[in-house]
C-alpha positions in Angstrom: 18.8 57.5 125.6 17.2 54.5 123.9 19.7 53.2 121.2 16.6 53.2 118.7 16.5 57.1 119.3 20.2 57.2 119.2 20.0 55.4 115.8 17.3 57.3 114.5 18.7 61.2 115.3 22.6 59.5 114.0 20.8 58.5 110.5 18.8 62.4 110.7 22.4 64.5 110.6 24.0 62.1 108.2 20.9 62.6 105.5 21.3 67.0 106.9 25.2 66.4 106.5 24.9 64.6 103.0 22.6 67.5 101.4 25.0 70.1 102.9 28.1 68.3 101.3 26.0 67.9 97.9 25.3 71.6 97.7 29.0 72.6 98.3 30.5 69.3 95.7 32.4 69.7 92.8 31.5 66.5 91.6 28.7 63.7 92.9 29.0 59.9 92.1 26.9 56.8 92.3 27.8 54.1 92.5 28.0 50.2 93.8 30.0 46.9 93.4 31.3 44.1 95.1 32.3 44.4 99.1 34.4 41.4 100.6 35.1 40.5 103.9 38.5 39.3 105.6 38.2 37.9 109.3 41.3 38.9 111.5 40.9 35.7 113.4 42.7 34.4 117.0 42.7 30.8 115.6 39.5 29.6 117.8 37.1 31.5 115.6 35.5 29.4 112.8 34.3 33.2 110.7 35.1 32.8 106.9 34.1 35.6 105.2 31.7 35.4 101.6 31.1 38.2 99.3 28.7 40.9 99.5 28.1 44.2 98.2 27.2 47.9 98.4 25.5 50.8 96.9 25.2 54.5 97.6 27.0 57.9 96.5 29.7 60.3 97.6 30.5 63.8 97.3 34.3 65.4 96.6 35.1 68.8 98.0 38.4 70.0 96.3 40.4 69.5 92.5 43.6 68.0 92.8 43.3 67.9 96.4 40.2 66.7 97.5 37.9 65.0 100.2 35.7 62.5 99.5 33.0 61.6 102.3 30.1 59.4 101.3 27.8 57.2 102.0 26.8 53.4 101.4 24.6 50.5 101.9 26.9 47.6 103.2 25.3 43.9 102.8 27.9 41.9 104.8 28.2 37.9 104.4 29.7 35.6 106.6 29.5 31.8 107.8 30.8 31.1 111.1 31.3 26.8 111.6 30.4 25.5 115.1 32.0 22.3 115.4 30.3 19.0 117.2 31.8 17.9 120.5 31.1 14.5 121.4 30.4 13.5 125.5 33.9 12.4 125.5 35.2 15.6 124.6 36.4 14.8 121.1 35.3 16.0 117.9 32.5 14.3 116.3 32.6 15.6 112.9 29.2 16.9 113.1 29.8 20.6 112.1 27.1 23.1 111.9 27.3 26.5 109.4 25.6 29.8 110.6 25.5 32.2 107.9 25.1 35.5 109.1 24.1 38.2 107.1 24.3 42.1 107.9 23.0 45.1 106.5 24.9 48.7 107.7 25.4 52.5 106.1 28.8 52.8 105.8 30.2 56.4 106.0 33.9 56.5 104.2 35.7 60.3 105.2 38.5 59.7 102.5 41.4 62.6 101.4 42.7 62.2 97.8 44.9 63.6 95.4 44.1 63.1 91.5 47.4 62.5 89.7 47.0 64.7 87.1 45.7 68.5 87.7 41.8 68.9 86.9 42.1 72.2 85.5 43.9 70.8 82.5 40.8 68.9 81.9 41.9 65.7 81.1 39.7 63.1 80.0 41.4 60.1 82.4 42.7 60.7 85.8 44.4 58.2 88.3 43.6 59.0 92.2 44.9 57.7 95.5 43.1 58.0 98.6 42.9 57.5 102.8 41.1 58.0 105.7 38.7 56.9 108.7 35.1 54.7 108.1 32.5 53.7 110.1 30.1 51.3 109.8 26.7 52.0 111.6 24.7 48.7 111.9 21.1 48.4 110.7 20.1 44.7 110.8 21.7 41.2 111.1 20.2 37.6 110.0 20.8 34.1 111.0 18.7 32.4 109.2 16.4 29.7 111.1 19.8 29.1 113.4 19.4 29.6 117.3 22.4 30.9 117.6 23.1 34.6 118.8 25.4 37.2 117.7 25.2 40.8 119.2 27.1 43.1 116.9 28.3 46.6 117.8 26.2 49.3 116.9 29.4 51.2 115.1 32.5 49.8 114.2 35.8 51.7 113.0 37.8 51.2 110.2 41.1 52.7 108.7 41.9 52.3 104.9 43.3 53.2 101.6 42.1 52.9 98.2 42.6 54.3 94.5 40.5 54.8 91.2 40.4 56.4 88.4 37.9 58.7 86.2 37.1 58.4 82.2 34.9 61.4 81.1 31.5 60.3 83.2 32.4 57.0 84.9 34.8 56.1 87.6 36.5 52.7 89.2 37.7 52.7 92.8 38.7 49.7 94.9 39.7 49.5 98.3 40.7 48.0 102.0 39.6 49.3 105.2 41.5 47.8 108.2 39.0 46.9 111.1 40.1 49.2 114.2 37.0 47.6 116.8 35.7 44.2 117.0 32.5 43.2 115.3 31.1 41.4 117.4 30.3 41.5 121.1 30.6 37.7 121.6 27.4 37.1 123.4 26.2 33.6 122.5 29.1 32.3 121.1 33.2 32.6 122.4 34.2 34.7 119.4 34.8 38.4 118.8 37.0 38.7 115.3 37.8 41.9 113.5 36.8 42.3 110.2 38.8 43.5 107.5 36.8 45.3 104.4 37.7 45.4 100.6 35.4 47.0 97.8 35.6 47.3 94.1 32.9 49.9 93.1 31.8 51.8 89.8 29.7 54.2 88.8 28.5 57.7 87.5 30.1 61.1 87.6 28.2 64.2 87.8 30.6 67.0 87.7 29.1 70.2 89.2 31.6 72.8 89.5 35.0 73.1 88.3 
């Protein structure tokens, strides 16, 4: 199967697994913020990571106990330094940056527990949460550069985060450990992980108690 179609018929049961999720939620949130990336380097990669950001919503299925899927818009920044060699084989200290810009849904499948029980209805609430996340690519950019990056279609990640909730807003921030490499290292000699962090706020819409 054509990855296009294989893209195409992955993003179709997300958007029929999002509507069945929001039809079953207690609560829906939207949201967005700040996304940051750390590169989990062998020392011969020249990746430094630059901050970029997200946008989407998620769902939660549960009260004190709960499961949080979702789903984002990931804009991913990153330079990556190739450094001049001169004939003699010594550095030359002409150094070229690439900055490489990607755009992917990430789909978070987080469990949480509130610390304080919902059903006393309290007005602030402290959460902690974990679980799996991939990240299924879109597009990349490199500018006017020549150089070539082919990036895996999915990548895996394994995090932990917390928030917490006042009345109608919420705060959550978080790292996702990067369980596949980015890249496939076509083009260049590099193939880094990449490790994720977030801050994101937004709007609660509680649905059912």
């Amino acid at each position: 199967i054509p990855m296009n179609n294989v893209r195409t018929l992955t993003l179709l049961i997300i958007l029929f697994l999002s509507s069945f999720l929001a039809l079953n939620a207690q609560e829906i949130r939207l949201g967005g913020g700040y996304s940051g990336s750390k590169v989990d380097s062998d020392g011969s990669d020249n990746w430094k990571g630059r901050a970029g950001y997200q946008y989407g919503l998620e769902v939660l299925l549960g009260s004190r106990f709960f499961l949080k899927p979702g789903i984002y818009m990931q804009v991913r920044n990153l330079d990556y330094t190739t450094v001049g060699i001169g004939q003699d084989g010594i550095t030359n200290g002409i150094n070229t940056e690439t900055r490489y810009t990607s755009k992917a849904l990430r789909i978070p499948l987080m469990g949480g527990i509130r610390l304080l029980d919902p059903a006393n209805d309290p007005d602030f609430n402290l959460y902690v949460t974990g679980g799996p996340t991939a990240l299924i690519g879109l597009s990349t950019n490199t500018g006017e550069n020549s150089l070539s990056f082919t990036t895996r279609s999915t990548q895996w990640y394994l995090g932990f985060g917390a928030g917490a909730e006042y009345r109608f807003l919420f705060l959550d921030a978080g790292y996702d450990v990067g369980m596949s490499n980015m890249f496939n290292g076509d083009g260049v000699n590099t193939n880094p992980r990449i490790n994720n962090s977030y801050i994101t706020a937004g709007l609660r819409f509680v649905l059912n108690k």
